[in-house]
C-alpha positions, 0 to 999 in steps of 0.5 A: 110129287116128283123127286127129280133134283135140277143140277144147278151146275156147280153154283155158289149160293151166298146166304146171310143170316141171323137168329133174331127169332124162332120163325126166323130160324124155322124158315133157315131150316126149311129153305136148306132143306128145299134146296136139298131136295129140289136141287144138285150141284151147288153150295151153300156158304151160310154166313151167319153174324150174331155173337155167338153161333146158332146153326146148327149142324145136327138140324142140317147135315147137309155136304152143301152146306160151308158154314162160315161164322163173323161174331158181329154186334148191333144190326144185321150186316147183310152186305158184309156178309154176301161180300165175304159170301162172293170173295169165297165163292168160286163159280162164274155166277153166285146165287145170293139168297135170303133165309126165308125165300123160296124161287120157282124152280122153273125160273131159277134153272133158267137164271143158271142157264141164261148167265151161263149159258147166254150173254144177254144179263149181267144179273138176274132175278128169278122174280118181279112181285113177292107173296108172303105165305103163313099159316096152314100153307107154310107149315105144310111146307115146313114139314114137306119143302117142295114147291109144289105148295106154291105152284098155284100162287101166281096171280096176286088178286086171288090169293088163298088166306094164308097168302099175301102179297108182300111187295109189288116190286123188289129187287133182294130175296135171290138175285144171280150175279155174274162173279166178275160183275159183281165184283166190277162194281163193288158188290154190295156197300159192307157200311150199310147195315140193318134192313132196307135199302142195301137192296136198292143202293146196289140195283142202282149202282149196278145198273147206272154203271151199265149192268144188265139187270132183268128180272122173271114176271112171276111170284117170289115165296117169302116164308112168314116171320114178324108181320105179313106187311112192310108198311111200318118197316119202310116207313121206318127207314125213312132218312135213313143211312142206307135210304140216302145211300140208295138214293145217292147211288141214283143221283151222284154224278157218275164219274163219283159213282164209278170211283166208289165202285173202284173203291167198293171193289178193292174188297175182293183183292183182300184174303177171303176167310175160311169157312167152319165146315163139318 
């Protein structure tokens, strides 16, 4: 396995995160420590919500790594805390990443380069279909985090056991954002909390206020916790807040969609936090 680590050329990535369980905090220190090893040049600016910190510095001494606590009660506010995440960031392009995905490589070199480099995208994802991995498969890479592991899970019709495909299509998990894009539109919507559809409000919004959003025809790594299906989640956010944001966002007339994001984007004029760094 090589030990070649990929500039990724001075790049903020923004990683919300909550403690909610053991797999969960497993997976934090798995995808540190696989960013750590597979790449150079960037930052990580772990904004961590719960009511008391959990990270934990002597598992993760790592100089990448901009800690940055919000003391929050009640459901995770992952659209808060990737906004707090882009107003400190300083590169041209920020990299939002879940705490338990892991992108090929290949693909993420290539989002870096083609939003750097290229001016054909205003955002990018590194991925189309997703494939939860448990089991032997996933504690092998706990204990070695390279990529290698997973290098051969590309098409999800002959899958090995510990390998399920989890999503056909979705647009969260690592997105690469063009700073002043994301900004134009408003980022994500900070009122929508819990899980599902803050995702999908901003794809929508972002795309119908005419961003260039494309994404790589291969597999997207999510690192198992909680269940290996989504079924009961997504039914569960049925008439929800953040699914009828979502479904707002695609069908509100436009001249009331460009006035929200005016809205949404006074958010990154306001005084940024200050990280807990070690």
């Amino acid at each position: 396995m090589s030990q070649f680590r990929h500039s990724l050329r001075d790049l903020d990535i923004v990683m919300p995160y909550r403690e909610a369980s053991d797999e969960r905090r497993e997976n934090l220190y798995a995808v540190l420590a696989h960013l750590a090893l597979t790449y150079s040049d960037y930052r990580i600016w772990l904004i961590e919500a719960d009511e008391t910190p959990k990270f934990e510095w002597s598992r993760a001494s790592d100089s990448h790594i901009r800690h940055v606590f919000v003391p929050h009660w009640g459901a995770f506010p992952k659209a808060a805390l990737c906004n707090i995440g882009a107003r400190l960031a300083s590169s041209p392009i920020i990299c939002f990443h879940d705490a338990d995905s892991i992108g090929n490589p290949a693909q993420m070199m290539s989002c870096v380069a083609g939003l750097l480099d290229g001016d054909e995208s205003e955002v990018l994802c590194p991925y189309s279909k997703v494939i939860n991995v448990t089991g032997a498969l996933k504690q092998s890479f706990v204990q070695l985090p390279r990529f290698d592991w997973f290098a051969q899970l590309v098409d999800p019709a002959s899958l090995p056991p510990d390998a399920q495909l989890l999503y056909v299509g979705a647009n969260g998990g690592i997105v690469f954002f063009r700073r002043d894009a994301y900004a134009r539109v408003g980022g994500y919507n900070a009122q929508l909390e819990g899980w599902g559809g803050e995702d999908d409000e901003l794809l929508s919004r972002a795309t119908r206020l005419g961003l260039r959003w494309h994404s790589f025809l291969v597999p997207l790594i999510h690192l198992h916790h909680d269940a290996s299906s989504r079924d009961a989640a997504i039914a569960a956010t049925r008439g929800s807040k953040n699914v009828m944001a979502a479904e707002a966002a695609r069908t509100m007339p436009l001249v009331e969609l460009e006035e929200m994001a005016t809205r949404l984007s006074e958010n990154f004029r306001a005084p940024t936090f200050q990280a807990r760094t070690k």
